[in-house]
C-alpha positions as CSV (number, residue, x, y, z in Angstrom):
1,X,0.0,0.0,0.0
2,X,1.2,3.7,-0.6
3,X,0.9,6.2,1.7
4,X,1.1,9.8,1.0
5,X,2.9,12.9,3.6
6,X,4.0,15.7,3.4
7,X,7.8,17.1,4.2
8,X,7.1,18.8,7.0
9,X,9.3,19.1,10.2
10,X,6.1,17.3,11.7
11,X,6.3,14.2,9.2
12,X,10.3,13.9,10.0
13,X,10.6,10.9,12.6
14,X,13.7,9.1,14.2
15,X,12.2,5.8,15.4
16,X,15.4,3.1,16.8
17,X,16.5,1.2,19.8
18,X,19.7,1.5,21.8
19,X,22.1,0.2,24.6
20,X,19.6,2.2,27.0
21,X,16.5,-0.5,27.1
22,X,18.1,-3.3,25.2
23,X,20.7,-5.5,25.9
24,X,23.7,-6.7,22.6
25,X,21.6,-9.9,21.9
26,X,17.7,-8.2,21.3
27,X,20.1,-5.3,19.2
28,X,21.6,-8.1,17.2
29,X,17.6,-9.6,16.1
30,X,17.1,-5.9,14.7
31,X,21.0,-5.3,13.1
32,X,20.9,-4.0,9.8
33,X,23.7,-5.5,7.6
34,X,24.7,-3.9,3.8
35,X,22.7,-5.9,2.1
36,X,19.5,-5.5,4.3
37,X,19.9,-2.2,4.1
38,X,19.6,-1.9,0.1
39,X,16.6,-4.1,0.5
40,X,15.2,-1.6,3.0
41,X,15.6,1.4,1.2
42,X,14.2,-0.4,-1.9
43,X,11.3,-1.7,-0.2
44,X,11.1,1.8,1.2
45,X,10.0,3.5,-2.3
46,X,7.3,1.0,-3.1
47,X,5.3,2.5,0.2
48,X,6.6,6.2,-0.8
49,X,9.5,6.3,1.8
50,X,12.0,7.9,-0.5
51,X,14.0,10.1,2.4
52,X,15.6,8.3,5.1
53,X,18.3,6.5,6.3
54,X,19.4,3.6,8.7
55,X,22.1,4.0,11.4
56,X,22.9,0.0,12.8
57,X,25.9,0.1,14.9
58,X,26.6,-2.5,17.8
59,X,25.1,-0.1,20.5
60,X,22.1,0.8,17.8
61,X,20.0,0.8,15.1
62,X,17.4,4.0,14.3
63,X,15.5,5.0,11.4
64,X,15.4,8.5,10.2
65,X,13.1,10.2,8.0
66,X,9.8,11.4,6.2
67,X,6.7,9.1,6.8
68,X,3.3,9.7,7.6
69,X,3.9,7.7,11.2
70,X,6.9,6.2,12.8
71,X,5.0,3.2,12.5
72,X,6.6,2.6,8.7
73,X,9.6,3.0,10.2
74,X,8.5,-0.2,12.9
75,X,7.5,-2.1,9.3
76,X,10.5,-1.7,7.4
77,X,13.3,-2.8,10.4
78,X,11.0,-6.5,10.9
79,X,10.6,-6.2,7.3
80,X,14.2,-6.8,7.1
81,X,15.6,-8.4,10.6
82,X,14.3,-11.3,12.3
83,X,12.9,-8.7,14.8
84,X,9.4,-9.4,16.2
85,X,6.8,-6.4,15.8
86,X,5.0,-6.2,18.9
87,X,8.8,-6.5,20.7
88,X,9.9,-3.7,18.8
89,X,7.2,-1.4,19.2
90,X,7.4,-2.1,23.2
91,X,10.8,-1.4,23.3
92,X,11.8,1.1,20.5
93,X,11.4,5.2,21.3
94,X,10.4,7.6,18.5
95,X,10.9,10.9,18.2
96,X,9.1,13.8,15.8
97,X,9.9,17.3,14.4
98,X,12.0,19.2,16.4
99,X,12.9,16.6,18.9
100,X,14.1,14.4,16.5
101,X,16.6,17.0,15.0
102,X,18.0,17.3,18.2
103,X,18.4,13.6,18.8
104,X,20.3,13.4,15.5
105,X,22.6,16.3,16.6
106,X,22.7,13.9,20.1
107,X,24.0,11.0,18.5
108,X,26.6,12.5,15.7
109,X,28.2,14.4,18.6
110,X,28.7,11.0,21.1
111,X,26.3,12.9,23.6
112,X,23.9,10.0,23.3
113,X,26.7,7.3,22.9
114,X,27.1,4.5,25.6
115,X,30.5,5.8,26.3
116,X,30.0,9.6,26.7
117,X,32.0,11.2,23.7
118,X,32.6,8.0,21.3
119,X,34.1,9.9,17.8
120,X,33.4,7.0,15.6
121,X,29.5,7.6,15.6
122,X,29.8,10.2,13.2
123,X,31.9,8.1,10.4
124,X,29.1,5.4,10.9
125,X,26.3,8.0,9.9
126,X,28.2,9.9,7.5
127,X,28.8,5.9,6.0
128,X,24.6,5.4,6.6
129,X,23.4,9.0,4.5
130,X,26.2,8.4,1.9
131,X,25.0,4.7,0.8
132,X,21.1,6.3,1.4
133,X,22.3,8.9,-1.4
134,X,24.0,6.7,-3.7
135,X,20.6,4.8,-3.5
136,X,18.7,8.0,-4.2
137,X,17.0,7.6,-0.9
138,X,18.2,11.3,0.8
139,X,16.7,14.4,0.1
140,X,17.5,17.5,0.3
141,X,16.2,18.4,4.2
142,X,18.4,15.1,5.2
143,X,21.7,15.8,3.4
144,X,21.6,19.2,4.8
145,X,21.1,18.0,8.3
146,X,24.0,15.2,8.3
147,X,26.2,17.8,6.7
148,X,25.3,20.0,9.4
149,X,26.0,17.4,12.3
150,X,29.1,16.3,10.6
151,X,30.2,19.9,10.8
152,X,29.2,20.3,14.9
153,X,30.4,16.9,15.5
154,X,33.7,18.3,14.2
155,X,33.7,21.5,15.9
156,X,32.9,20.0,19.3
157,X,35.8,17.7,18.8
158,X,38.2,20.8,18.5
159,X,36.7,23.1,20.6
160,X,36.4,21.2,23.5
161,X,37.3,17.9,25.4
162,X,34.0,15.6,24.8
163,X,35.9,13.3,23.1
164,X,39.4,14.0,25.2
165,X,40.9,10.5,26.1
166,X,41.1,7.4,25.0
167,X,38.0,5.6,25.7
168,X,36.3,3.0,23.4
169,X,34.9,-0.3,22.8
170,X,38.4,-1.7,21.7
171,X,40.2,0.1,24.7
172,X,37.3,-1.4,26.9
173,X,39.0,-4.7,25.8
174,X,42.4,-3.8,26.5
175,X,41.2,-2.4,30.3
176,X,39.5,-5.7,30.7
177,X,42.6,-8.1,29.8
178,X,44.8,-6.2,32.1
179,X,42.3,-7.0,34.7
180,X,41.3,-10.5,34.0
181,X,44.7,-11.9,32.7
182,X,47.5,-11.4,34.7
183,X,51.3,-11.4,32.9
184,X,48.8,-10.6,29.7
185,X,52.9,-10.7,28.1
186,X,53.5,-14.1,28.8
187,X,50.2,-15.3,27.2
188,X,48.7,-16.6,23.9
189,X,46.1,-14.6,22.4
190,X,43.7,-15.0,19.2
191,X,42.2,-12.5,17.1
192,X,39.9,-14.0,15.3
193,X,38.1,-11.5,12.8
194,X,40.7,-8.4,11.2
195,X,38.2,-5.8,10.7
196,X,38.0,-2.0,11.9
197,X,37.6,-2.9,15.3
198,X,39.5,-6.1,15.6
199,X,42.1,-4.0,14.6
200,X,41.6,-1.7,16.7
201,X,42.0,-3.5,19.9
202,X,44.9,-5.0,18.4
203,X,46.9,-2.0,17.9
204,X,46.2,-1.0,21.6
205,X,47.3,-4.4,22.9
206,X,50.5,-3.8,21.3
207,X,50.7,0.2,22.9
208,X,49.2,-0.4,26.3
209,X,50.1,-4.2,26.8
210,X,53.2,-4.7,25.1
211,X,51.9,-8.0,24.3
212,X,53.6,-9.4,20.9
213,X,52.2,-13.3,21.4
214,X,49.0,-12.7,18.6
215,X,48.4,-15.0,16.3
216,X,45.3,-13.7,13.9
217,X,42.7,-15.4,11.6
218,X,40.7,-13.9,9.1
219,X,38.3,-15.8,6.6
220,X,40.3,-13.6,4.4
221,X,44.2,-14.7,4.7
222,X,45.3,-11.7,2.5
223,X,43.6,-9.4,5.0
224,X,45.2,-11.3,8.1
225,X,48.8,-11.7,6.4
226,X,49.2,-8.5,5.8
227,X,48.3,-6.8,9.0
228,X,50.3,-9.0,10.4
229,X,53.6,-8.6,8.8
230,X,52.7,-4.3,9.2
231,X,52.9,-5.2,13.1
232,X,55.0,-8.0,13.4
233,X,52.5,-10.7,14.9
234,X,51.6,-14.3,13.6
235,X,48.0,-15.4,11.3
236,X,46.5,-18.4,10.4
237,X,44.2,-19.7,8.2
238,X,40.4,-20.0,8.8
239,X,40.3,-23.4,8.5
240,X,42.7,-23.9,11.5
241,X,40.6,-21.9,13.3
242,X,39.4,-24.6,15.8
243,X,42.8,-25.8,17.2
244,X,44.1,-21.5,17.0
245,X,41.4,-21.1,19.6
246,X,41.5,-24.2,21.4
247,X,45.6,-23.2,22.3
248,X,44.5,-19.6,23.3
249,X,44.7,-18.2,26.6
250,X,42.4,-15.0,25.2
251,X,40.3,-15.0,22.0
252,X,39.2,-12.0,20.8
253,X,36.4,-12.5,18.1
254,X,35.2,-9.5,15.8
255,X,34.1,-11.5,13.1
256,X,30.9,-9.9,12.4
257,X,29.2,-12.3,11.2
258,X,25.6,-13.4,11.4
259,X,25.9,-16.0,13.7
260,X,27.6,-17.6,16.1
261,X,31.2,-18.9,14.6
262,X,32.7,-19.9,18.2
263,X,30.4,-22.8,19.8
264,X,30.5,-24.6,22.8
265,X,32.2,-27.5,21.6
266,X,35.1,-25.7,20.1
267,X,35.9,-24.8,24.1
268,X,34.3,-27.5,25.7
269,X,37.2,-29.4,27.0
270,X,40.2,-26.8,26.7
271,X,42.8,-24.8,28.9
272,X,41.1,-21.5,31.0
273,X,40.7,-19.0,28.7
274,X,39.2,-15.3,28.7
275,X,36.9,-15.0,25.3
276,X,35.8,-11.6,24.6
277,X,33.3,-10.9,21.5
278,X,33.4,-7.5,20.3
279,X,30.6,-8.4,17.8
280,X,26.9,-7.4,17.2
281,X,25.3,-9.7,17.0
282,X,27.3,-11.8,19.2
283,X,29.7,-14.4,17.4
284,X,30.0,-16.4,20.6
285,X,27.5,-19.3,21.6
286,X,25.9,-18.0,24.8
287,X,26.6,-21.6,26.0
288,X,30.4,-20.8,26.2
289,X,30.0,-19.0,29.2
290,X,28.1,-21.3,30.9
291,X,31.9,-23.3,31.2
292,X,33.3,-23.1,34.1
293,X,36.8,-22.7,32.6
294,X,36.2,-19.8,30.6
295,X,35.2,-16.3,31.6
296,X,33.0,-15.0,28.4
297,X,32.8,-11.2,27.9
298,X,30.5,-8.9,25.6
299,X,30.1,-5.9,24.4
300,X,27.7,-4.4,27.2
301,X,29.9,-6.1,29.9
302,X,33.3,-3.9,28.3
303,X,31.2,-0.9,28.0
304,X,31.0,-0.5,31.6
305,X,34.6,-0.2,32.1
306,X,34.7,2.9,33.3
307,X,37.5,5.7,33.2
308,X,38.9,8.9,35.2
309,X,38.3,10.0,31.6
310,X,35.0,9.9,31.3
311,X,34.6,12.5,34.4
312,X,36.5,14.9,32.3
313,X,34.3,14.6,29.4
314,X,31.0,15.0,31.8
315,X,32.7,19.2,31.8
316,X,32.6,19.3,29.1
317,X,28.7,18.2,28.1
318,X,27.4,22.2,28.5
319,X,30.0,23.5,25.9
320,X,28.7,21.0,23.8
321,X,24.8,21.4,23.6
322,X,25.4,25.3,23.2
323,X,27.2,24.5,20.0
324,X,24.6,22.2,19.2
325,X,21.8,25.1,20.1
326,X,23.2,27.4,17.7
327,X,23.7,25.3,14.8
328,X,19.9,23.0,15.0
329,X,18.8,27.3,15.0
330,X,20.4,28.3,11.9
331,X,19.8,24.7,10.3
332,X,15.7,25.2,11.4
333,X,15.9,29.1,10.2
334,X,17.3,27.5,6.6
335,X,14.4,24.9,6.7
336,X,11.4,28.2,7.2
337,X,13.3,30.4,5.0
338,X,13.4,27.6,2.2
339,X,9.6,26.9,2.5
340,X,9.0,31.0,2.2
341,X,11.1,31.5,-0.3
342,X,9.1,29.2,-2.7
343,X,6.1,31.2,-2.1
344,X,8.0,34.8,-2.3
345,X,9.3,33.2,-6.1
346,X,5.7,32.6,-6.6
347,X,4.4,36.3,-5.9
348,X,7.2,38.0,-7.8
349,X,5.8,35.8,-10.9
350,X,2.3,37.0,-10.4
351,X,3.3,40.5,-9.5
352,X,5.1,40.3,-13.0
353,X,2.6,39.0,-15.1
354,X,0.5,41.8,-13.9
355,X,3.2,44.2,-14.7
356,X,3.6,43.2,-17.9
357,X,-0.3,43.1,-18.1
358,X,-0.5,46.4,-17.6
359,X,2.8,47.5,-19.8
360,X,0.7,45.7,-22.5
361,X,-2.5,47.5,-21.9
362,X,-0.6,51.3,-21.8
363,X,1.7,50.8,-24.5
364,X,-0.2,52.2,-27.6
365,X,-0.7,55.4,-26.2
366,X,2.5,55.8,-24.7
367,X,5.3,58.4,-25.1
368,X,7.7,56.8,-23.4
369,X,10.0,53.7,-24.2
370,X,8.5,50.5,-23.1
371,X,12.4,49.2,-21.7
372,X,12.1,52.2,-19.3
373,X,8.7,51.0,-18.2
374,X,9.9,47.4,-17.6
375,X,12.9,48.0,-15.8
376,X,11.1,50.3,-13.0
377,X,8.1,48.1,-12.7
378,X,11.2,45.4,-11.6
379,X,13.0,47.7,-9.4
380,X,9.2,48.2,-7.5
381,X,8.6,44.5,-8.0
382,X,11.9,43.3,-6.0
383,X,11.6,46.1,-3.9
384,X,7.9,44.8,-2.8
385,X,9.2,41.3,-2.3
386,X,12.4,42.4,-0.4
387,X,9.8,44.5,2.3
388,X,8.1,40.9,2.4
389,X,10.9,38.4,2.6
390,X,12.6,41.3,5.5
391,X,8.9,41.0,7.4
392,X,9.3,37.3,7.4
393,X,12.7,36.8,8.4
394,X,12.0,39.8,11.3
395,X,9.0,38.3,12.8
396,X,9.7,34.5,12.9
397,X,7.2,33.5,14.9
398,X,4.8,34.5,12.7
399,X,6.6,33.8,9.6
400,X,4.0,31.2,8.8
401,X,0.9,32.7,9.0
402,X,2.8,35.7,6.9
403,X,3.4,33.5,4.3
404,X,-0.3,32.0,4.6
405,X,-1.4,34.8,4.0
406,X,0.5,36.3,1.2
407,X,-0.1,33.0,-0.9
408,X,-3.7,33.4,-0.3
409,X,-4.0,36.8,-1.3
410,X,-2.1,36.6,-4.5
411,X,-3.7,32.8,-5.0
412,X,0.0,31.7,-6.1
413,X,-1.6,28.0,-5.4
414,X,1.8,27.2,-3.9
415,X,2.1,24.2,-1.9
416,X,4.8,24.9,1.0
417,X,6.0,21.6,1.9
């Protein structure tokens, strides 16, 4: 079925679920992976959803964007995930208009992040609106709100100290090992999965640990082989993968992948280990850590790790939402002036037409030039619409109802959407 709305600030909905009310496994039924979300975004336009976009990151997944409800939005996630409906509308938020500006600003500046200040938000959503785009799925309200939180994202990271610190998922990890694994040098450690964030935690083993003892496995060798030689540490192939882990005194696994690739019986009768899955949705069997020799560690468990830095950033939270104030103003003043100005176009046409009405109707008994007559019936015409558009942009709270009433006297038939 279709449905029809309009582009109003009304009609623009954020509709998601997060680390607040849900723990990694319920976030993992409602992930959004690359090729869900083309199939999304193309299942979007057969109901008339052309301007959104989908943020899925471990700690979330939201939907923003123009619908006549955020209940499309609910459709469209457990169109895609194995979600269930009636779980996700008890447990998902939504926000309209306004509010859900601000949440966007929120988010792309780590206010809203499960670790106060977390920088690598804003990649993931500039990532998100880019792929919507290339899809032809982001209009022109959307792309000029990212752009605008990728610039105040930016300018809170250099103006003050929200993001000062080292403080994130894969340092999480790091903190965790040097608690749970004493003489962390000494011991044998598996990376299984060489992506962004396996990486990640592997570089800050190596600065905060010293640890050189990693071997890593990738279902990709090429990908394993050569981080590895850039840092010096050992790789295996994914077929060996069983046996790698079995030896290890800590697995890491950030293999991302849809389900579980480390079961219960890979561990089942092994040394004591420390596994910690840095994946959404989890890549461990939950049954691991029901074995008593192994101490099994997620993603919600690391993000409590808490640090002296995050006190610091708390400071810093004021600074933040005043820059956030001033630039949601300016981006909302853009939005009413764009609506006005199609209307203003729209009355400078019809206050021409009944220029050059006129013109015609004088100019056979005229003594004077009719190119004289044209170009000061324009000087009075943008002079008119210049009073206007200074009226509007003067009195914003009733900029509106100016407008309103300015289309309905010269019946421009203008549609201000």
């Amino acid at each position: 079925m279709q449905v029809s709305h309009s582009k109003e600030i009304a009609n623009f909905h954020i509709v998601g679920i997060n680390y607040k009310k849900t723990d990694a496994a319920i976030r993992g039924l409602y992930a959004i992976n690359p090729a869900q979300y083309q199939q999304l975004l193309e299942h979007a336009r057969t109901v008339q959803l052309d301007d959104l976009f989908v943020l899925s990151t471990c700690n979330r997944t939201e939907v923003y964007g123009f619908a006549a409800s955020p209940g499309q939005f609910i459709d469209l996630l457990c169109e895609q995930t194995k979600g269930d409906r009636d779980q996700l509308l008890e447990i998902a938020y939504t926000k309209s208009g306004e509010e859900a500006i601000r949440h966007l600003y929120q988010v792309g500046t780590g206010l809203d992040s499960q670790i106060l200040g977390d920088y690598e938000i804003i990649g993931q959503i500039r990532n998100a609106a880019k792929f919507a785009k290339s899809e032809g799925s982001l209009g022109s309200f959307l792309e000029r709100l990212v752009n605008s939180v990728l610039q105040v994202s930016k300018l809170i990271k250099t103006e003050t100290g929200l993001s000062a610190g080292t403080v994130s998922v894969a340092f999480a990890a790091v903190r965790m090992m040097e608690r749970k694994v004493p003489d962390i040098k000494d011991k044998k450690i598996v990376l299984l999965g060489v992506g962004k964030i396996g990486r990640n935690t592997t570089k800050n083993m190596i600065e905060y640990l010293g640890v050189k003892e990693v071997t890593l496995i990738n279902r990709t060798l090429q990908v394993a082989e050569e981080f590895a030689a850039q840092h010096g540490l050992k790789y295996a192939p994914y077929e060996n993968m069983v046996p790698e882990i079995q030896q290890a005194d800590v697995l890491l696994v950030a293999s991302n992948a849809p389900q579980p690739t480390v079961l219960v019986d890979h561990l089942r009768n092994t040394s004591p280990k420390v596994v910690i899955d840095l994946s959404i949705p989890f890549n461990v069997e939950a049954a691991v850590g029901d074995l008593d020799h192994v101490s099994l560690i997620n993603v919600d468990e690391l993000s409590k790790v808490q640090d002296e830095t995050l006190q610091n950033r708390l400071g810093e939270v004021p600074k933040a939402i005043s820059i956030i104030d001033e630039y949601m103003e300016e981006f909302l003043y853009w939005y009413k002036m764009r609506k006005h100005a199609v209307v203003l176009k729209a009355v400078k046409d019809k206050l021409h037409e009944i220029h050059m009405r006129e013109i015609q109707q004088q100019k056979n008994g005229a003594t004077y030039k009719q190119e004289d007559m044209e170009q000061v019936s324009g000087r009075i015409i943008q002079k008119m619409i210049n009073l206007m558009a200074g009226k509007v942009r003067k009195e914003t709270e009733k900029s509106d109802l100016y407008i309103s009433m300015i289309n309905d006297i010269f019946e421009t038939g203008v549609n201000q959407e």
